[in-house]
Steps between C-alpha positions, in 0.01 A plus 500: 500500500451764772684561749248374765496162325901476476480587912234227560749231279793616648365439904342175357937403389587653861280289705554169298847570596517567855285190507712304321806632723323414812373174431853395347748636760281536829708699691591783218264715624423573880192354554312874626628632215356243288144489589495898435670466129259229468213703620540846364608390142130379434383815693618700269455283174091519588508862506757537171312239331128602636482832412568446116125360533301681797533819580640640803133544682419116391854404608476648836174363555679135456747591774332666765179206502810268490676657787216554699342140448844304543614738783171469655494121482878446601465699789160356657684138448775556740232649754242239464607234311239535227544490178852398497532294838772594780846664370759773528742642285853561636721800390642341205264663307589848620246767636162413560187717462325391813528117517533434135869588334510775214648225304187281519280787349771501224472145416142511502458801261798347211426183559083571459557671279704279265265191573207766390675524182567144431147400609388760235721325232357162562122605478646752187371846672673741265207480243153650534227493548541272821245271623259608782681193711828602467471738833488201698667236273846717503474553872456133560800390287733753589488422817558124435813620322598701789475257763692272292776724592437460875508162450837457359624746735392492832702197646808639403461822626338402822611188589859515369598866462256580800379834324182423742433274737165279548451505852277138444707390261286297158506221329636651170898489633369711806243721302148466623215395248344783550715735390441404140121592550592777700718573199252464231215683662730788533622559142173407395388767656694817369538328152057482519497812632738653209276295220202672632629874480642398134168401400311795634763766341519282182907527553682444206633085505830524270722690350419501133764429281729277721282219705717234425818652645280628788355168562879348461660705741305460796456099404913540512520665835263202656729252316780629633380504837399088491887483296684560849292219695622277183851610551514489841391175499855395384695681785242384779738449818419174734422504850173601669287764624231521819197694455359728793332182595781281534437260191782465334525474129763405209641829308549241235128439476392882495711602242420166327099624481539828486677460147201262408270740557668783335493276143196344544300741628656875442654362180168302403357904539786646319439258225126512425561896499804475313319257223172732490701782432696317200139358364336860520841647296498268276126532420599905480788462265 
């Protein structure tokens, strides 16, 4: 094992934790200080686990199209309103690159990349030669994984935790329709974007004597990830929460569906990659 794939496990046992901390004993950790740990620990996991497969110039083609697109997109939101709708973040997040919080970039680029990975598991990219479709059919499902993540997450850490605020509130706990779109457009288009350079520099798609374990780990991190929406489930509080708007909502009922969503829909992802990966291994073995 080298030491680049003991690094990648280890962060993988590290952020299951702090999850599993968080989501069992709420007020443990500060919640600032969470959503960096939270952040930064996939941050670095895509670049320990990425570069055992691209190289650096490949790599750091992944994160500047995603920076630029997500930055790009996030920041032309809160001015306009498009693609996102109407929001701010507040300073819970810490320092902001113009509109848009460093930590947002952060999430963007781990948590991209790790739904990249697990979107590659489930249509088995680690194998040549790769179909001529698989430029746009890895975008397009990627991106559905992705947004999955949004999905489970967004009411929480808007409406509840108030991480941002929707000015017009939404009818998803106070989280406009649109943002999902907005959402899914925008990953789309760095993860598209990404395909299409990997195509034209024929960049290698795994490494070769470990796919399984490479497939596993980033399947674990997403796991993990829908684990504390499970978990926190069982330590909702009561009460209730106003959106920007004024409607007021149940907390009950958003951590009730947001642990829904993160088994039936992250862990209906997580499993279909997780299952592929077993099938191809034990076809291998």
């Amino acid at each position: 094992m080298t030491q680049a794939n003991r690094l990648s496990w280890a962060l993988l046992i590290l952020y299951a934790a702090v999850e599993i901390i968080r989501a069992l004993m709420p007020d443990a950790i500060p919640l600032p200080v969470a959503a960096a740990i939270i952040t930064f620990l996939p941050f670095i996991f895509a670049f320990v686990h990425g570069l055992q497969t691209y190289t650096a110039r490949s790599f750091a083609v992944f994160v500047v199209v995603c920076f630029v697109v997500s930055n790009t997109m996030e920041n032309m939101s809160i001015m306009t309103g498009f693609p996102f709708g109407h929001y701010y973040y507040t300073e819970i997040l810490g320092p902001k690159l113009f509109l848009v919080p460093i930590q947002v970039f952060a999430a963007y680029f781990g948590m991209g990349y790790v739904s990249w990975t697990v979107a590659r598991a489930i249509l088995w990219d680690f194998e040549g030669p790769r179909p001529a479709l698989r430029v746009i059919t890895l975008p397009v499902v990627a991106a559905f994984v992705m947004v999955a993540w949004d999905l489970t997450c967004d009411p929480l850490a808007s409406t509840v935790q108030q991480r941002w605020i929707w000015l017009d509130g939404g009818g998803y706990f106070g989280v406009p329709f649109v943002n999902f779109l907005g959402w899914y457009l925008t990953v789309f288009l760095f993860f598209q974007l990404f395909a299409l350079y990997c195509r034209r520099w024929d960049v290698p798609i795994a490494p070769p004597e470990r796919p399984k374990a490479y497939a596993l780990q980033a399947i674990g991190l997403y796991t993990a990830t829908a684990l504390y929406y499970v978990l926190a489930f069982t330590r909702a509080p009561g009460g209730t929460v106003a959106d920007h708007a004024g409607v007021v909502w149940r907390v009950g009922d958003i951590y009730t569906t947001a642990a829904l969503v993160a088994i039936f829909v992250m862990g209906a992802f997580a499993a279909v990659a997780a299952a592929v990966t077993a099938e191809r291994h034990s076809q291998q073995a």
